[in-house]
N, C-alpha and C positions, 0 to 999 in steps of 0.2 A: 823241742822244736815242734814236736808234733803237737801237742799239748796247746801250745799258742794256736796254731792255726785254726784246732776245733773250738778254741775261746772264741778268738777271734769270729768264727761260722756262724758260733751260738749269737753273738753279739748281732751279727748282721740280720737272720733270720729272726730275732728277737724286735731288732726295731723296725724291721718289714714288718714283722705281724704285728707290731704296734700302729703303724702307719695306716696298714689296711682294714684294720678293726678300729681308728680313731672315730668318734663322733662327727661328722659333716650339719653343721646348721646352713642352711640354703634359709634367707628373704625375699621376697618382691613383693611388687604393688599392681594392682589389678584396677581401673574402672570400668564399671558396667552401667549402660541406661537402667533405667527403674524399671522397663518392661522387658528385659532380657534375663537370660541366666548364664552363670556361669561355673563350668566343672570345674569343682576341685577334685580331685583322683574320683571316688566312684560317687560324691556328693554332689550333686546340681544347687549350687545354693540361686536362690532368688531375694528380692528385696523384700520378702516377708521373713526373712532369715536377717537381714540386717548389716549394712555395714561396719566393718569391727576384719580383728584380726582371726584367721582360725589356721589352724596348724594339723599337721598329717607328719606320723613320726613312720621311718621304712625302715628297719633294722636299728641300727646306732644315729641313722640320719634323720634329723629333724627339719620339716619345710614348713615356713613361717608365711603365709598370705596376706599382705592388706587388703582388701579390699574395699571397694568405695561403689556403692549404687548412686547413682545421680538422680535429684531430683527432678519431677515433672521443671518442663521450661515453666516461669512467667512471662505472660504477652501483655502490654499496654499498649493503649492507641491513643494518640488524641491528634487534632485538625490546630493547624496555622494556617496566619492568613498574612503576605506580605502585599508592599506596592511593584508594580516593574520601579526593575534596576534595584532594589532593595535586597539583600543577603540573609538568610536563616542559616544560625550555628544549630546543628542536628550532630551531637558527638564531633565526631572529627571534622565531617562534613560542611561544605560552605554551600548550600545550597540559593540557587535562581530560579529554577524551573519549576512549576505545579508537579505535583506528581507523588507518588507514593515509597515512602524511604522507612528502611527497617537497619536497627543497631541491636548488634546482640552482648550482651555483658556477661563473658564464664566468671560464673562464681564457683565455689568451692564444690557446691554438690547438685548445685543446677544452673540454666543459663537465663537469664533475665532478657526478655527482646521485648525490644521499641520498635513500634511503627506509628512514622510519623503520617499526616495526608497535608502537604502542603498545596495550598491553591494562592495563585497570584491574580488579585485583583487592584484594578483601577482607582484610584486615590477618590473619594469624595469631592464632589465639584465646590471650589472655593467661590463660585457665584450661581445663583437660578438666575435668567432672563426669562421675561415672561412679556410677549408683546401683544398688543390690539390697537384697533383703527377705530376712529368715530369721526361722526361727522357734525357741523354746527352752520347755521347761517348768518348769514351778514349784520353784526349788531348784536349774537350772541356770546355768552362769555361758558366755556366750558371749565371747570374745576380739575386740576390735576395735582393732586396732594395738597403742596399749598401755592399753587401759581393756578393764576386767573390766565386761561388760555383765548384770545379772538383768532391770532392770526394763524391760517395754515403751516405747518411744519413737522416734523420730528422733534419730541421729548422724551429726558431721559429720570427717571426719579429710583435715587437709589438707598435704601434700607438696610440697613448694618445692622450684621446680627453677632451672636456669639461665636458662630463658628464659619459663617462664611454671611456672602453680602445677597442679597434681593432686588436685581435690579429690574424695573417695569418700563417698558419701550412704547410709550402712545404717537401714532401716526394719527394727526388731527389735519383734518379738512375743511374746507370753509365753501360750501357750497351755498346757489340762490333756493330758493322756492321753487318748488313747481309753479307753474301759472295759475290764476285761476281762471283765467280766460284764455280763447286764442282767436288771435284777431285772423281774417284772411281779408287780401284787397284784389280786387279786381277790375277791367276795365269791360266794358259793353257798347254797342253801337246801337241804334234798330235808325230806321229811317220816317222820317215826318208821316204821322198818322197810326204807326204800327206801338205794339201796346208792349212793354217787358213786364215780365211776372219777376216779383224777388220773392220767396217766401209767400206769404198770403199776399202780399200790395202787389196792385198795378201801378204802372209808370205809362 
C-alpha cells in the first residue's frame, strides 16, 4: 500500500514538473506610425528595422511579435465646382455647401486622404441683353439688323448662339431738328411824329 502511494507522489510531482517546465509560445500583433518606436524587451526597434516578425525566447517560453510600421499618409487635393441646389458625391458624403471636405482611406500600412475644395457657383447665363438708345428725324430711316426703323419705339433683335442667345434692346426716337432760325414777334406803339429804332432802320 505504501508502495502505490509513493508511485502515485512520483506520478503527480512528475507531471507538475512537466507542466511547469513545458514550453509557453505567446503571439501578438503590434502597429506603429513610421516616426515612432517601439520596445520589444530591451530592443527599441524603429521603421528602419522594418516591419516583419521578431521573436524573444525567456527560459522554455517563446514571444512571437508582428509588427507592422505604417506608412507616411498619402494627401490629394483637387477643387469642384457645382450649381445651387446641385449635389457632389465626395465618398460617402452628399455634399451642397462650398467649403472644404477631407476623406481618409486606411490602407494596409498607410492612410490615403482626400481633400476636396468644393465651391458652388451660379450657372452660366442662358441669355446677354445688351441695350442702347439713338435717335433719328422725321423722314429718317435707321437700320436695325434687318428692319428699316422710322417710327419711334422699343426694339428687340435676338441672335442664337451655341450655348445661349444674344439679345439687343434699341430704344429709337424720332425727334425734329433744331431750328435754324428763331423767329420773335412783337407789338410797338410810338405816337404821330415820334421815330422807332428796330436794329439799324428807323420807322
Amino acid at each position: 500500500m505504501l508502495v502505490k502511494k509513493v508511485n502515485i507522489l512520483l506520478i503527480l510531482l512528475t507531471l507538475l514538473s512537466a507542466s511547469v517546465s513545458a514550453a509557453v509560445t505567446t503571439q501578438y500583433n503590434a502597429t506603429v506610425n513610421h516616426d515612432q518606436r517601439y520596445l520589444f524587451g530591451c530592443q527599441a526597434l524603429s521603421v528602419a528595422d522594418g516591419s516583419g516578425v521578431y521573436s524573444k525566447t525567456l527560459g522554455d517560453s517563446t514571444v512571437h511579435l508582428h509588427l507592422l510600421f505604417l506608412q507616411p499618409s498619402v494627401t490629394m487635393g483637387y477643387s469642384a465646382k457645382i450649381e445651387p441646389g446641385q449635389t457632389y458625391l465626395f465618398g460617402c458624403q452628399q455634399l451642397t455647401v462650398a467649403g472644404e471636405y477631407k476623406d481618409t482611406l486606411h490602407l494596409a500600412d498607410k492612410d490615403s486622404i482626400t481633400i476636396l475644395t468644393l465651391s458652388v457657383e451660379s450657372p452660366a447665363p442662358t441669355e446677354v441683353k445688351v441695350g442702347y438708345s439713338a435717335k433719328i428725324e422725321p423722314g429718317q430711316t435707321y437700320l436695325f439688323g434687318c428692319q428699316q426703323l422710322t417710327v419711334a419705339g422699343e426694339y428687340k433683335d435676338t441672335l442664337h448662339l451655341a450655348d445661349k442667345d444674344s439679345i439687343t434692346i434699341l430704344t429709337l426716337s424720332v425727334e425734329s431738328p433744331a431750328p435754324t432760325e428763331v423767329k420773335v414777334q412783337y407789338d410797338a406803339e410810338i405816337e404821330a411824329g415820334d421815330i422807332y429804332l428796330l436794329g439799324c432802320k428807323t420807322y
